[in-house]
C-alpha positions as CSV (number, residue, x, y, z in Angstrom):
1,X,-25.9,9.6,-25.4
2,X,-26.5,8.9,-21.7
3,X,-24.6,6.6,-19.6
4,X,-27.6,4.0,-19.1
5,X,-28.0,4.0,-22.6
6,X,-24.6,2.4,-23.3
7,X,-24.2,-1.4,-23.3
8,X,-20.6,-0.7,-21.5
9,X,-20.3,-3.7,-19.5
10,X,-21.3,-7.5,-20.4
11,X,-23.9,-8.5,-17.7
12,X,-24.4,-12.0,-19.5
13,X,-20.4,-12.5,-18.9
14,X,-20.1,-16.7,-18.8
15,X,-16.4,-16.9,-18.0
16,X,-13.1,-15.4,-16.5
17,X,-9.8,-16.3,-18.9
18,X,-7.1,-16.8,-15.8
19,X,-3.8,-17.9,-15.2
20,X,-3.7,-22.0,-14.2
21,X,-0.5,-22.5,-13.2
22,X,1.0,-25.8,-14.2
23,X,1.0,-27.8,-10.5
24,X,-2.7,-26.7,-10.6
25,X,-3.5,-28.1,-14.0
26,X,-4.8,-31.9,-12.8
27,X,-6.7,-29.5,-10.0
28,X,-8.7,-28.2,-12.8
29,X,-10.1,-31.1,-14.1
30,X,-12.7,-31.8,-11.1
31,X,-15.1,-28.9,-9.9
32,X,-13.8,-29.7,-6.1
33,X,-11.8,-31.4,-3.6
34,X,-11.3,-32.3,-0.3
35,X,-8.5,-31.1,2.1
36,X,-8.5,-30.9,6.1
37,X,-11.9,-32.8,5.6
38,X,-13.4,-29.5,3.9
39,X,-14.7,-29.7,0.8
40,X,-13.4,-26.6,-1.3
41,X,-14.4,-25.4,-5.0
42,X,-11.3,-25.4,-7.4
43,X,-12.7,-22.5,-9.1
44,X,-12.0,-20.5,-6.1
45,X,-8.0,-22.1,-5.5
46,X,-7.3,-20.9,-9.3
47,X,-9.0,-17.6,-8.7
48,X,-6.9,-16.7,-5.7
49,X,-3.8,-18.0,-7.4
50,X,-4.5,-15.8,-11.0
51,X,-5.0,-12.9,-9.0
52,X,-1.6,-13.0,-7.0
53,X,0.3,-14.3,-10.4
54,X,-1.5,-10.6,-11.8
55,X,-0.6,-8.7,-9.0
56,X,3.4,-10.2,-9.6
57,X,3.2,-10.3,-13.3
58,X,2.0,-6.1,-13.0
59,X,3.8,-5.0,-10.3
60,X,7.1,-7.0,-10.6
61,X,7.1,-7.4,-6.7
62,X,6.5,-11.5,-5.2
63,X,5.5,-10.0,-1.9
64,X,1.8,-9.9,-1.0
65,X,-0.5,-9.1,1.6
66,X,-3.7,-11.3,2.3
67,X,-6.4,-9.3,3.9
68,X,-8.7,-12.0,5.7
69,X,-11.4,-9.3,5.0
70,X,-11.2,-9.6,1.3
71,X,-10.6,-12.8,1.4
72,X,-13.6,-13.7,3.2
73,X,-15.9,-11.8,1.2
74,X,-14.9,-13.4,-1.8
75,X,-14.0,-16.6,-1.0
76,X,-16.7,-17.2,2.3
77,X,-15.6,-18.9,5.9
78,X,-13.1,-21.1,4.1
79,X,-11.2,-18.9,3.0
80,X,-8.4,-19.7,5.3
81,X,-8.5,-23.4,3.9
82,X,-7.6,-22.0,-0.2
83,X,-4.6,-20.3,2.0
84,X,-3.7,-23.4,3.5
85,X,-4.1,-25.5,0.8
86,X,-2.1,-23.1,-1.8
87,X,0.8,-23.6,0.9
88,X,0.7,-27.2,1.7
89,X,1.2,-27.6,-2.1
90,X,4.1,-25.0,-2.2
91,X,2.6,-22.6,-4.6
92,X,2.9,-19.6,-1.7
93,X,5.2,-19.1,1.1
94,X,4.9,-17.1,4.2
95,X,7.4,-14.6,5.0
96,X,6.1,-12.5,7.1
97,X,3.5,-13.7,9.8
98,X,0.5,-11.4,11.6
99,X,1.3,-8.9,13.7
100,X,-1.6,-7.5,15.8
101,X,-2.1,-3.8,15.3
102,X,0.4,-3.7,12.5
103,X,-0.1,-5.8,9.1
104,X,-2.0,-8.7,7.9
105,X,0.1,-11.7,6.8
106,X,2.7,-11.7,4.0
107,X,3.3,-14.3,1.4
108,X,5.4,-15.1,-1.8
109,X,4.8,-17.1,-4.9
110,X,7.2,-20.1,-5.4
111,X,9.7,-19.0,-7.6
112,X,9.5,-23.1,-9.4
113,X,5.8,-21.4,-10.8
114,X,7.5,-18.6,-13.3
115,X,9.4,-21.6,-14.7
116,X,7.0,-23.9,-15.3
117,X,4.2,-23.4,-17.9
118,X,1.5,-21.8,-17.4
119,X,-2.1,-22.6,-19.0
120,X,-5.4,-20.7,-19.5
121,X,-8.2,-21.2,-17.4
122,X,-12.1,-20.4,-18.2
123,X,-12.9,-19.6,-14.5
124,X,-17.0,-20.1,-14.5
125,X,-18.2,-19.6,-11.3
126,X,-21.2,-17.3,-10.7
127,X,-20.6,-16.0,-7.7
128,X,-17.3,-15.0,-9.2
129,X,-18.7,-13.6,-12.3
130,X,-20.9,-11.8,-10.5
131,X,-18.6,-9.9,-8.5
132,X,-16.2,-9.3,-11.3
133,X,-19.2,-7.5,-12.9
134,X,-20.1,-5.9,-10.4
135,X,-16.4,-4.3,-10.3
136,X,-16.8,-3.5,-13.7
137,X,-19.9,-1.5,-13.5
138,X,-18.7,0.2,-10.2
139,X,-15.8,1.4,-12.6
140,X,-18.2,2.6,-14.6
141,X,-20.3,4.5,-12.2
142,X,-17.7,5.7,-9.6
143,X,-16.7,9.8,-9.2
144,X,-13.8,8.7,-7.1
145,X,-11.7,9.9,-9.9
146,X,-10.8,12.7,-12.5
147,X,-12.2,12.0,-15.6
148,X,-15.7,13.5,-16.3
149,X,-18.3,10.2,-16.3
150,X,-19.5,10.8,-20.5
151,X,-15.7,10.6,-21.1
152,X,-15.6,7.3,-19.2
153,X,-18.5,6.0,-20.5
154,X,-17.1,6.5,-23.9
155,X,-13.6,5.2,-23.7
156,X,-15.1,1.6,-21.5
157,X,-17.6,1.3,-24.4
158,X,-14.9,1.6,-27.2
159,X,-13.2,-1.0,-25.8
160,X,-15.4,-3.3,-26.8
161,X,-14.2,-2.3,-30.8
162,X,-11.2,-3.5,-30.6
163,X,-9.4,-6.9,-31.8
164,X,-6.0,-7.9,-32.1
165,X,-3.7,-9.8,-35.0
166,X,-3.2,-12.7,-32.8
167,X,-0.8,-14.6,-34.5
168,X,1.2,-11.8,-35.9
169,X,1.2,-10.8,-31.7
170,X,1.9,-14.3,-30.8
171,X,5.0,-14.4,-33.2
172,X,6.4,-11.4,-32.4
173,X,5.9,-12.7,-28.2
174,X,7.5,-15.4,-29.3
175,X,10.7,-13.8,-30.5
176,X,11.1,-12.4,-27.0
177,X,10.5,-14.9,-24.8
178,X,13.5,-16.1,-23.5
179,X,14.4,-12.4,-22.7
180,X,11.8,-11.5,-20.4
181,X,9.6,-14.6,-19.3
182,X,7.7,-11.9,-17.1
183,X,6.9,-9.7,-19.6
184,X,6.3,-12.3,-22.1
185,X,3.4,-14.5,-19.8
186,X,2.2,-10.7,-19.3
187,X,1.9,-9.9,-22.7
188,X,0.4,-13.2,-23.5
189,X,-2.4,-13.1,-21.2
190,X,-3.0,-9.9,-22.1
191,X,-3.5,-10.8,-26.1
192,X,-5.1,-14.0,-24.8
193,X,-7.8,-11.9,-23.4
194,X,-8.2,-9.5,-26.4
195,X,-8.8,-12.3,-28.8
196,X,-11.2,-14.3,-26.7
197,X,-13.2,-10.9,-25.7
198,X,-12.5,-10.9,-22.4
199,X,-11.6,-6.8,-22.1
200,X,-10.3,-5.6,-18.5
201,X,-9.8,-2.1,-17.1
202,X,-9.2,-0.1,-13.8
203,X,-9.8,3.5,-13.2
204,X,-6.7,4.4,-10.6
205,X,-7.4,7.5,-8.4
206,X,-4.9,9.3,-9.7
207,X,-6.7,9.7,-13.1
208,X,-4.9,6.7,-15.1
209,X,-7.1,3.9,-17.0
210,X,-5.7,0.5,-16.9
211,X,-6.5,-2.0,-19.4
212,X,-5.7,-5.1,-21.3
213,X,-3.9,-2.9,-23.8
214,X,-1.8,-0.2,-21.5
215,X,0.6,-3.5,-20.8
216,X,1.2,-4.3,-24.6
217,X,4.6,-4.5,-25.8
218,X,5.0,-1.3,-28.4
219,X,5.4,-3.2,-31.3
220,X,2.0,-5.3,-30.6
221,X,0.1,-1.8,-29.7
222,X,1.2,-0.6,-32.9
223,X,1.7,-2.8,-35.1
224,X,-1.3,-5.7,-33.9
225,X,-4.2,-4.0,-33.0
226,X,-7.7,-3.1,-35.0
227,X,-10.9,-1.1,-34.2
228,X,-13.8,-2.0,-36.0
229,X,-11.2,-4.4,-38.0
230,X,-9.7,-1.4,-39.5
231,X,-5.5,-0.8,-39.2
232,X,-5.0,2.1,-36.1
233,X,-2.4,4.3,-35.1
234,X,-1.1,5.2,-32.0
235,X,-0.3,9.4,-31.2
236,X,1.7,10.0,-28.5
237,X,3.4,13.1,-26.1
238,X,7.1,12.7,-26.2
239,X,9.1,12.5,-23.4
240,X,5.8,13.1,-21.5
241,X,6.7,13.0,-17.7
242,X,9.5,15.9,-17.6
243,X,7.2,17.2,-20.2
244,X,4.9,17.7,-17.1
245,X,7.5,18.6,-14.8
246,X,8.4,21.3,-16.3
247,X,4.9,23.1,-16.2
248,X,4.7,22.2,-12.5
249,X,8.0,23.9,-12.0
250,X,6.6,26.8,-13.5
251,X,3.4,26.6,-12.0
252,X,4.5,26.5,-8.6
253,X,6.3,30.1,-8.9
254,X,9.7,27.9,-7.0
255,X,12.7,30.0,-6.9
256,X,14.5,26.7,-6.1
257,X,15.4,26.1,-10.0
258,X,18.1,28.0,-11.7
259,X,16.6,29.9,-14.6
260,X,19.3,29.5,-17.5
261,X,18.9,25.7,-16.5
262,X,15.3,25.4,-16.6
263,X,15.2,27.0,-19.6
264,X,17.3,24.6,-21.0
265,X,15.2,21.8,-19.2
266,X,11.7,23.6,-20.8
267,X,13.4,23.8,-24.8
268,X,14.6,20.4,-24.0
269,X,11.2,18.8,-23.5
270,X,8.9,21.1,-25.5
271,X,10.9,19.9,-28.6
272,X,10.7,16.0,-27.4
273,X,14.5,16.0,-27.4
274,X,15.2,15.7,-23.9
275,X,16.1,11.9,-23.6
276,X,18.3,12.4,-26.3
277,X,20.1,15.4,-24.4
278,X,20.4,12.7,-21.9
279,X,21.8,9.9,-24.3
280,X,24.3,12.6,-25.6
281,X,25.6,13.6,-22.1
282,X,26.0,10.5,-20.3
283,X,27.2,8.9,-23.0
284,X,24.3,6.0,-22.7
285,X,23.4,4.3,-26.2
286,X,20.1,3.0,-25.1
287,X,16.7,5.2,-24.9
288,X,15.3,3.0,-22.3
289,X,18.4,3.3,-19.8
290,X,18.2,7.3,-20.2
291,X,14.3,7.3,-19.5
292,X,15.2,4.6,-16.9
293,X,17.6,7.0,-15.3
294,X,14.9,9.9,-15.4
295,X,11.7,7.7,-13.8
296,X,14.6,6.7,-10.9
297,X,15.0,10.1,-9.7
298,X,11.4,11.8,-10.4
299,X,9.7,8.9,-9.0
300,X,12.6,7.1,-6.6
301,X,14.0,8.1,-3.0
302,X,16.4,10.2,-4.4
303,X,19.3,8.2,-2.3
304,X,22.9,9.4,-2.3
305,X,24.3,6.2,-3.2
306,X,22.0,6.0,-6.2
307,X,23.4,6.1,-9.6
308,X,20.9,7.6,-11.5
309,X,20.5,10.4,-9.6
310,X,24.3,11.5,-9.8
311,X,23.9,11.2,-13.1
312,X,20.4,13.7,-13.4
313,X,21.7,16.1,-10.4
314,X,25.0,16.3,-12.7
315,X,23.5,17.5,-15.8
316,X,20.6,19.4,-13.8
317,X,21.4,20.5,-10.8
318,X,18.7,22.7,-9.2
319,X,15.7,20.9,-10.4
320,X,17.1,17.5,-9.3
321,X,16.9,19.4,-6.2
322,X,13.4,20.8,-6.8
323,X,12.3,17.3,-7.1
324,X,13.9,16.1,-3.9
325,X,12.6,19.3,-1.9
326,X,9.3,19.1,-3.7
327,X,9.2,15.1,-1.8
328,X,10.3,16.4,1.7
329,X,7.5,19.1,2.0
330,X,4.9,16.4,1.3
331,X,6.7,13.7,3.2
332,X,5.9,11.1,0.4
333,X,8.4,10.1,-2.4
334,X,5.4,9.0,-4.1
335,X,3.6,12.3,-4.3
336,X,5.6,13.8,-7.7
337,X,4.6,10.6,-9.4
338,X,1.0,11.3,-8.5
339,X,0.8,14.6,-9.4
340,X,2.4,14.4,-12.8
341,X,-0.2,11.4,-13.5
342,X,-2.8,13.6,-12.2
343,X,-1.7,16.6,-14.8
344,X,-1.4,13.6,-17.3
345,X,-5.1,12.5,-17.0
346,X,-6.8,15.9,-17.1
347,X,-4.8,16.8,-20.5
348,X,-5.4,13.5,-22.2
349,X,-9.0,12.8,-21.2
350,X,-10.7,16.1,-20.0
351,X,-8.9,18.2,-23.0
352,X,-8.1,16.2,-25.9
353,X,-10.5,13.6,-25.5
354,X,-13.0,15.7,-24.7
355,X,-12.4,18.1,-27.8
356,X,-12.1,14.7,-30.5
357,X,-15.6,14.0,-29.2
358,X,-17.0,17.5,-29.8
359,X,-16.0,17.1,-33.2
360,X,-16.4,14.0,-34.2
361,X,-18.1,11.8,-31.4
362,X,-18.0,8.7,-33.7
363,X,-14.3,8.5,-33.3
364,X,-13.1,5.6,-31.2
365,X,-10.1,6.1,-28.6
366,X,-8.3,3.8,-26.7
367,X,-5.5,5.5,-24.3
368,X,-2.2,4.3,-23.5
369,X,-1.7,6.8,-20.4
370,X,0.4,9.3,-22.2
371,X,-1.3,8.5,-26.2
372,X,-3.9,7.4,-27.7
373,X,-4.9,4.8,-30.4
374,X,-7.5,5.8,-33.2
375,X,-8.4,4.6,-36.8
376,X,-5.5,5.4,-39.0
377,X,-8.3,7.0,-40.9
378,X,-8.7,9.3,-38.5
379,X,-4.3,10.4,-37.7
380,X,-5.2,13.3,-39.6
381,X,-8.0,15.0,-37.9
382,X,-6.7,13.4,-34.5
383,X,-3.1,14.4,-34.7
384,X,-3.9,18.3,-35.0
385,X,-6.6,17.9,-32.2
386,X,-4.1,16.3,-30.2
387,X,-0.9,18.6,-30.8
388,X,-3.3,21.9,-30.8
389,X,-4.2,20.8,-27.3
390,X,-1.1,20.3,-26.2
391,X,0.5,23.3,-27.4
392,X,-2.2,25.5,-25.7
393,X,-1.7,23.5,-22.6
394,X,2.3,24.1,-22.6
395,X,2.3,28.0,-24.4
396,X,3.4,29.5,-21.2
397,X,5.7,28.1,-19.7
């Protein structure tokens, strides 16, 4: 089926479920308001401020950089005047001024925001509608990434299948929530937006999709979600970024890595019991501060003084050092992170995906990065797909 013939994104979208922070909340009742004698639309003031509360709620950074550019183009000549306004009220905070020639201006959410409830707001501006669209079909249409265009197509348009238990999701949220505020109002918008149809994604250019469901908790992923209202499963890689390491170790011919060790390293992750090699030898009880420990050093600095890589260097040596070499000579820490996301996103989509669909194109997928989510119908026929594919992909090395 062609591209054009898909109904992928929803041109007659009405609303914009956002984040409507409780100081804003008497805001929302009027469609404007007045301040420094300029009349400004309160759709645009909780637009700016969802979008920020996004960025912190994602990223798990309150530091942001307001381009005037952007902000123009989206929010006209008064865009300066939302700015002003959102700091005259406290809700951000500059802490770092222009600098010509060097950075735009730097701001920070008040922290008194994360504390206070937050409500949902159906954001129905055109203009703003419009251009959210607009993103959505550039998404679809873009070939500024990796994945071939018919395996986008497929995986935006079987988003649309998908529902979630909302109260069994809610609960479980529920249980949490005095843990992790963060990752509870995360979490909430995101099922929030599942249940009232409002499906978002993001092609990175480093192959990755980004949607409503990459940031579920793994128990709503797998325990809350439906496709076509049917139960689904979720099949994943283990220990999937050493997984990838490994091969690029051996792909790059590197004579930096101690062979008995890598070998170790290779039988380690092949049979998905790496982390646990980890949890046995540091003598750590938790999974997550092992693979916390590993993500540190593969996609951190790789400082002296950090913990985490004492603790990987001790137990592998020479590829602790391959990583930190393999940063130098591209003078970005970054660029091991990228590359094994890169290696990621050609397996999952332009292999596995691509063979499900040869076989059975009726299938619907949603990806998680590293797994995917199908009918449990379907684990089967999936699972050998998916496990075939990555056993021809990892054979050699």
């Amino acid at each position: 089926m062609l591209v054009s013939d898909r109904k992928i994104v929803d041109i007659s979208k009405k609303s914009s479920l956002q984040f409507l922070p409780e100081s804003l909340k008497e805001l929302s009742e009027n469609d404007s308001f007045y301040f420094k004698c300029k009349k400004l639309k309160t759709d645009y003031v909780i637009d700016l401020v969802h979008n920020i509360l996004l960025k912190y709620y994602f990223r798990k950074e309150n530091s942001f950089n307001l381009s005037s550019l952007i902000l123009k183009e989206k929010y006209g000549h008064l865009y300066n005047y939302y700015v002003d306004y959102l700091k005259s009220i406290g809700i951000l905070i500059l802490i770092k001024n222009y600098l010509k020639g060097s950075n735009t201006k730097v701001y920070s959410l008040n922290i008194s925001i994360f504390s206070s409830k937050i409500y949902r707001f159906k954001n129905k501006d055109k203009f703003l509608i419009k251009k959210y669209v607009k993103k959505q079909l550039s998404q679809e249409t873009s070939v500024d990434n990796r994945i071939r265009r018919d395996i986008k197509s497929k995986l935006i348009s079987d988003l649309n299948s998908v529902s979630i238990e909302y109260d069994k999701a809610l609960f479980y949220l529920n249980s949490i929530r005095n843990k992790d505020i963060d990752t509870y109002q995360r979490n909430k918008y995101s099922i929030d937006s599942i249940n009232q149809n409002h499906i978002f994604y993001h092609f990175d250019e480093y192959g990755r999709m980004h949607s409503n469901f990459t940031i579920l908790k793994s128990f709503i992923r797998k325990s809350c979600l439906l496709i076509d209202g049917e139960e689904t499963c979720e099949i994943d890689i283990k220990n999937s970024q050493p997984l990838f390491l490994s091969k690029l170790i051996s792909d790059s011919g590197t004579h930096w890595v101690d062979e008995s060790e890598y070998q170790l390293f290779s039988i380690l992750v092949q049979s998905g019991n790496f982390y646990q090699h980890l949890m046995d030898n540091l003598r750590v009880s938790d999974r997550n501060d092992v693979k916390n420990i590993t993500y540190k050093v593969f996609f951190g600095q790789n400082r002296k003084n950090s913990l985490a890589d004492r603790m990987f260097s001790k137990l592998f040596p020479t590829i602790y050092n391959f990583i930190r070499l393999y940063k130098v000579e591209y003078k970005n820490y970054r660029i091991l992170a990228y590359d094994l996301q890169r290696a990621e996103s050609e397996l999952i989509f332009n292999q596995i995906i691509s063979k499900i669909m040869i076989i059975n194109c009726d299938i619907k997928i949603i990806t998680i990065h590293d797994s995917i989510i199908v009918q449990s119908k379907y684990r089967d026929m999936v699972s050998d797909i998916f496990f075939s594919e990555i056993f021809n992909h990892f054979d050699k090395i």
